[in-house]
C-alpha positions in Angstrom: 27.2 15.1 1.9 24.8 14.4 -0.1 24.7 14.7 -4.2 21.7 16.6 -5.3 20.0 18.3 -8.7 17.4 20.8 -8.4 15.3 21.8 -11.4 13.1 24.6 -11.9 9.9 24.1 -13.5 11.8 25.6 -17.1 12.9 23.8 -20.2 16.2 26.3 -19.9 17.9 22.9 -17.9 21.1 24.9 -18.6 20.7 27.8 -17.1 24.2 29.7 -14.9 24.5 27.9 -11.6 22.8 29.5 -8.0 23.5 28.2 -4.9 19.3 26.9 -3.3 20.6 27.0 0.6 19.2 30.5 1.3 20.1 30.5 4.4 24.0 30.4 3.7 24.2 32.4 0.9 22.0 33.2 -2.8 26.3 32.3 -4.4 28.7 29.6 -2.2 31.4 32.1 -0.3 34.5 30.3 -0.1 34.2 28.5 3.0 30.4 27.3 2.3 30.9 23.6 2.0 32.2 24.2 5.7 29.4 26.3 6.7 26.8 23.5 5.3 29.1 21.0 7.0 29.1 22.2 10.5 25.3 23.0 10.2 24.2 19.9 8.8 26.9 17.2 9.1 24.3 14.6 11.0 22.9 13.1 7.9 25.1 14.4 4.7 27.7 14.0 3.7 31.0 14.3 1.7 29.9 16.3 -1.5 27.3 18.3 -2.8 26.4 19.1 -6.6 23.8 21.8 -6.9 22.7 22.2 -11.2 20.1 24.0 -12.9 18.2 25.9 -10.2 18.4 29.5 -11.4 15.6 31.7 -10.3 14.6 29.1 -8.1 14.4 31.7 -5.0 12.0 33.9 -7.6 10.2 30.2 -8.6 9.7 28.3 -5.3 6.6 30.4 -4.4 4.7 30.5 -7.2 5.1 26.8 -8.1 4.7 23.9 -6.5 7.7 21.8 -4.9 8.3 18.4 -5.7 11.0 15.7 -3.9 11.9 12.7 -5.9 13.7 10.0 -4.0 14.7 7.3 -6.1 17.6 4.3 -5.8 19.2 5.4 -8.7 22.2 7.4 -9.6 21.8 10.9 -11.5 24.0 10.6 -13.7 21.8 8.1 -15.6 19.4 8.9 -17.9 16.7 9.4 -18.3 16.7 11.1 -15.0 13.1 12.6 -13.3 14.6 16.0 -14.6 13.8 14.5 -18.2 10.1 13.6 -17.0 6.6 15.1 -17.6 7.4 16.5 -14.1 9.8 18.7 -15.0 7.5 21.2 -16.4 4.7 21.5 -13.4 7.2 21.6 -10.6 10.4 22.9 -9.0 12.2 19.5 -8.5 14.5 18.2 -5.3 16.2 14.8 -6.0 19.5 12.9 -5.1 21.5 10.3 -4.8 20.8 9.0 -1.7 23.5 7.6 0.8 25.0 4.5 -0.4 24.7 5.5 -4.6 25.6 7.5 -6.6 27.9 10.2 -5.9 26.8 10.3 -2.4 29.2 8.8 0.1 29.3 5.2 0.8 30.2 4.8 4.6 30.7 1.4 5.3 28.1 1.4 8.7 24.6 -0.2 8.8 22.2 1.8 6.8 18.5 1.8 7.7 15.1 3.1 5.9 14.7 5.5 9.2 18.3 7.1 8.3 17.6 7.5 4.7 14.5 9.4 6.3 16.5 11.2 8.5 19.0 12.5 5.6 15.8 13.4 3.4 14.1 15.8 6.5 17.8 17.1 6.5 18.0 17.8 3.2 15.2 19.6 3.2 15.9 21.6 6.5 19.5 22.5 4.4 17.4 23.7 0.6 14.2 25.6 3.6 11.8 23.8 2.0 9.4 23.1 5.2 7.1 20.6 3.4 6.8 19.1 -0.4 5.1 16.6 -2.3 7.1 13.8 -2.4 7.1 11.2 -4.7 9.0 7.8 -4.4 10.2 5.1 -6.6 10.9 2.1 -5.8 13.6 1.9 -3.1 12.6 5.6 -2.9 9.0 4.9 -2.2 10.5 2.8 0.7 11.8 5.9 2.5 8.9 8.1 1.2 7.0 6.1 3.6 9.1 6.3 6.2 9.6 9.8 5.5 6.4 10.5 5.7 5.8 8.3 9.1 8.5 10.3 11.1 8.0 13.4 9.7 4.6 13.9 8.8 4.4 17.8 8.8 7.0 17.5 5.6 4.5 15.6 3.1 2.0 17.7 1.5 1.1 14.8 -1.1 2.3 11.6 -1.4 3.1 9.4 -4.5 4.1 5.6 -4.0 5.3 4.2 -6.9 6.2 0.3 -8.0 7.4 -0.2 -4.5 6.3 -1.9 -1.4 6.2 -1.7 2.2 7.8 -5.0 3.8 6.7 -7.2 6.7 3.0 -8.7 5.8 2.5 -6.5 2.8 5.3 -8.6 1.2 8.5 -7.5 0.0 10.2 -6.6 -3.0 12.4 -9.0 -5.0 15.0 -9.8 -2.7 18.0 -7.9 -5.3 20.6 -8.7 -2.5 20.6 -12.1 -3.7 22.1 -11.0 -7.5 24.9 -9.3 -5.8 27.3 -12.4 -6.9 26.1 -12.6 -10.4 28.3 -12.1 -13.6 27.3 -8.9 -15.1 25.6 -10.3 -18.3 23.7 -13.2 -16.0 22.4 -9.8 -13.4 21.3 -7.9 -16.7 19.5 -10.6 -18.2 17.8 -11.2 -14.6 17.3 -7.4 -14.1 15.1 -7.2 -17.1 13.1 -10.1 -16.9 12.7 -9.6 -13.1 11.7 -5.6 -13.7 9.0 -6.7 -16.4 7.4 -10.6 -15.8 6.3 -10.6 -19.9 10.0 -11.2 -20.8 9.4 -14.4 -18.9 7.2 -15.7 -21.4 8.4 -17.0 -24.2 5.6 -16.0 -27.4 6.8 -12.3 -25.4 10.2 -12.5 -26.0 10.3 -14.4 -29.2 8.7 -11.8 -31.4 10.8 -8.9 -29.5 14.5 -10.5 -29.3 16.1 -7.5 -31.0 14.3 -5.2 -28.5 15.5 -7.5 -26.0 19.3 -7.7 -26.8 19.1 -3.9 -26.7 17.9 -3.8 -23.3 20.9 -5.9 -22.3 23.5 -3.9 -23.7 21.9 -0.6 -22.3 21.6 -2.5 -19.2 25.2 -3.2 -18.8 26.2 0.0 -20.1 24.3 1.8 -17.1 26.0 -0.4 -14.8 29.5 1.0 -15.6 29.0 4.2 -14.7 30.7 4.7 -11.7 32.4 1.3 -11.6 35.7 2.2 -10.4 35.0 4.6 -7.9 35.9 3.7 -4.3 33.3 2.3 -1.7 31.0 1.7 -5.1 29.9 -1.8 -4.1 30.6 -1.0 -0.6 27.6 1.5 -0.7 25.3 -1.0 -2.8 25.3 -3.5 -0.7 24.7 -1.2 2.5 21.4 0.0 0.7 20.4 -3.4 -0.1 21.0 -4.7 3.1 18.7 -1.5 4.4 16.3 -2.5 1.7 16.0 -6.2 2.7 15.2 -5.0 6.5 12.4 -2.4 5.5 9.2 -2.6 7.0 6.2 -0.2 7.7 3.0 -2.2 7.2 1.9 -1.8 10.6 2.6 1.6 10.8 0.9 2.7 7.4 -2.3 3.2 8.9 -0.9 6.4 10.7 -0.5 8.1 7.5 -3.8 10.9 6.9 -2.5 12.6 3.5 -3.3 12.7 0.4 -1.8 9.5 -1.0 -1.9 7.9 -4.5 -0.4 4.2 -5.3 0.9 3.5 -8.5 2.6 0.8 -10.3 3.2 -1.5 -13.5 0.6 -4.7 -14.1 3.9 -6.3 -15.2 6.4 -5.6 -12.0 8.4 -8.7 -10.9 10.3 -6.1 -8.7 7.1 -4.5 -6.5 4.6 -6.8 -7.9 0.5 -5.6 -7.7 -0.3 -7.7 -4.6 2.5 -5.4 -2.5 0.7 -2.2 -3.8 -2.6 -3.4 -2.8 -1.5 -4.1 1.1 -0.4 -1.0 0.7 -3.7 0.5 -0.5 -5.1 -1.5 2.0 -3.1 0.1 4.6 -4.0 3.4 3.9 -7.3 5.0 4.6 -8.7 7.3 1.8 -5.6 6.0 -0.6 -5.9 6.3 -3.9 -4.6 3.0 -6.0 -4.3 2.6 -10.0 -1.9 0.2 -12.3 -1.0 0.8 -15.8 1.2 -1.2 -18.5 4.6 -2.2 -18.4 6.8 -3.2 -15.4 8.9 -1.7 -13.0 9.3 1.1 -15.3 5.8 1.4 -16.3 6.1 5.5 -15.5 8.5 5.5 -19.1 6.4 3.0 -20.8 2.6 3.9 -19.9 2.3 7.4 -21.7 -0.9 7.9 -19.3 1.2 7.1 -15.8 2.8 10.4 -15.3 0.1 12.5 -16.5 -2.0 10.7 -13.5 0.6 12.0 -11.3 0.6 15.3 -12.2 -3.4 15.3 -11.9 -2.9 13.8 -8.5 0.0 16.3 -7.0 -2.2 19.1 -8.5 -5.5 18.0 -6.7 -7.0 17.4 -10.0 -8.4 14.1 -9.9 -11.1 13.1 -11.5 
């Protein structure tokens, strides 16, 4: 199955466990895991992790609901649980097939089966429709998401991603697979965020640097010795490298709002802007910083939170 966090909107992030699938049980009975896998066994799988989500039954009307899908793994911080999200809405994200402490099957992944897992996802938590926000690799199967199963986006958030075929793709990560670890984390960074690539940049930061390189490799050791790890990497990437909706974006009629870093080496501006292009009535803004320009521009997440509460200006 699939492992997931759900956060109410609280700053109580520790709060005594509930079970979200209300329509198994409010506490997991002894045979649950069963129950959810017999119900729902098409697109999760193996495991799932359910953490701070009390009063979320009490919560989920009278706040907004947000889904994050990412390409991360949860167990890293800062997670979008430590965001300026985390106070305006109750929160859906997990690791998606391939990462994390999801299950790494070693079959062909596509973007339309990471869809597929998020509509069942939400089908398992009842949540009928949500904002969704993705990032990066997530904004890949946000769109998808929201091509196949329109009725389940309320509002859309793309962030530093891109959407393949003629709207140009991101940085082709599958090709770092082979790369010694200190070699991928020096490419990582300067890849995520083009300033490091010039050298008046980098010369008057190389402590800051150097400190991105150890975090860097520190963050890639979580996890490293459990089975199917780079089994389930390369199976997203090789998803990731396939993705394409460009043609297909003008379908989308939602609220939308494009976002990314002036800086991005990763999902650089000119994919965003096809993108923008793509989609009629799209909303498209750029801030500093890189592929991470969401923890380095102080003003990008407040502009989300303006946009998912229909308070643009």
């Amino acid at each position: 199955m699939i492992a997931l966090d759900i956060c109410p909107p609280t700053s109580d992030n520790n709060s005594k466990k509930r079970s979200l699938f209300r329509d198994i049980a409010i506490a997991p009975s002894p045979n649950f895991y069963e129950i959810l896998q017999e119900k729902y066994s098409c697109h999760l799988y193996l495991f799932v992790i359910c953490k701070c989500i009390m009063r979320f039954v009490a919560l989920v009307n009278a706040y907004s609901v947000l889904v994050v899908l990412t390409g991360g793994d949860l167990r890293r911080s800062p997670t979008i649980f430590d965001s300026p999200l985390a106070p305006h809405f109750e929160i859906l994200a997990y690791d998606q097939r391939g990462l994390g402490q999801t299950s790494k099957p070693d079959i062909p992944y596509t973007i339309a089966d990471y869809a597929a897992d998020a509509d069942s996802l939400l089908n398992a938590v009842g949540w009928e429709s949500a904002h969704v926000m993705g990032i990066s690799f997530g904004g890949m199967v946000a769109q998808e998401l929201a091509l196949r199963y329109p009725h389940r986006v309320e509002r859309l958030v793309l962030a530093c991603t891109s959407s393949g075929g003629a709207g140009g793709s991101s940085y082709p990560l599958h090709e770092l697979l082979n790369l010694a670890s200190e070699e991928l984390a020096h490419r990582q960074i300067t890849i995520a965020d083009t300033r490091w690539q010039e050298e008046a940049w980098l010369s008057s930061r190389t402590a800051q640097f150097h400190d991105l390189v150890k975090l860097t490799l520190a963050a890639a050791q979580e996890g490293v010795d459990e089975p199917s790890r780079e089994i389930g990497r390369r199976r997203q990437l090789e998803a990731r490298a396939a993705h394409d909706t460009h043609n297909r974006l003008s379908q989308l009629h939602l609220p939308v709002y494009i976002c990314g870093g002036h800086h991005d080496g990763i999902s650089p501006p000119a994919n965003l802007e096809a993108i923008h292009k793509q989609i009629p009535g799209s909303y498209l803004e750029f801030f500093q910083g890189g592929h991470r320009f969401l923890y380095q521009d102080p003003q990008a997440f407040k502009r989300v939170i303006a946009f998912l509460q229909n308070k643009f200006e």
